[in-house]
N, C-alpha and C positions, 0 to 999 in steps of 0.2 A: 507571748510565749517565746521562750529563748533555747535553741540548740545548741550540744557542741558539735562542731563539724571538723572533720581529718579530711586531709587532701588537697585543703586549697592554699597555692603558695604562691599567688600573685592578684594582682588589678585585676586581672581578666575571671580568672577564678571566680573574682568576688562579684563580678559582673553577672556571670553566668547563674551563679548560685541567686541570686537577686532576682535575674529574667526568670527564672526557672519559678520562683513562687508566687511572684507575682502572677504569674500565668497561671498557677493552680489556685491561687485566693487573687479576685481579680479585688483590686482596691486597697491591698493590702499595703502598708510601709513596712520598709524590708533593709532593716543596717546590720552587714556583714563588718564584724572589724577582725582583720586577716591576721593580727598579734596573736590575738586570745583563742580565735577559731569558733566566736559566739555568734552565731545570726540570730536576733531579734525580729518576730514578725507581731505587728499590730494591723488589727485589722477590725470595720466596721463589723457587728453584727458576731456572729460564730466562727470562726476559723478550726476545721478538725486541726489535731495534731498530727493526726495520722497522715493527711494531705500533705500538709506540709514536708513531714520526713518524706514525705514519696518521691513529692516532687524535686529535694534536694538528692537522694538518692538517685534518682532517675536521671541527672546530670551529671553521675559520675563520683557523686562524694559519700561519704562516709558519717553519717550520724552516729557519734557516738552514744549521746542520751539527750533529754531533754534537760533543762535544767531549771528548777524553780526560781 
């Protein structure tokens, strides 16, 4: 599943946004690219969607939608 996300405007950003879901989907692979503002999350087994925006939310950032 792939996000767009507002807010993040450096290394560290992309960091936190990374720890942040991997904490909520444990096992999850998790690539932020900080151009486009797309985080990609794969993950074994069911991943909600909804976790996922939480847990990027809950770090301070802004999902703007999910995107196919």
């Amino acid at each position: 599943m792939r996000f767009k996300v507002e807010g993040m405007t450096c290394d560290h950003c992309v960091g936190t946004v990374k720890s942040a879901v991997q904490k909520a989907v444990p096992g999850a692979t998790v690539d932020v690219d900080l151009a486009t503002g797309l985080v990609s999350v794969s993950a074994s087994g069911t991943a909600e969607p909804g976790r996922v925006k939480a847990a990027i939310e809950d770090a301070g950032y802004t999902v703007e939608r999910q995107v196919a």
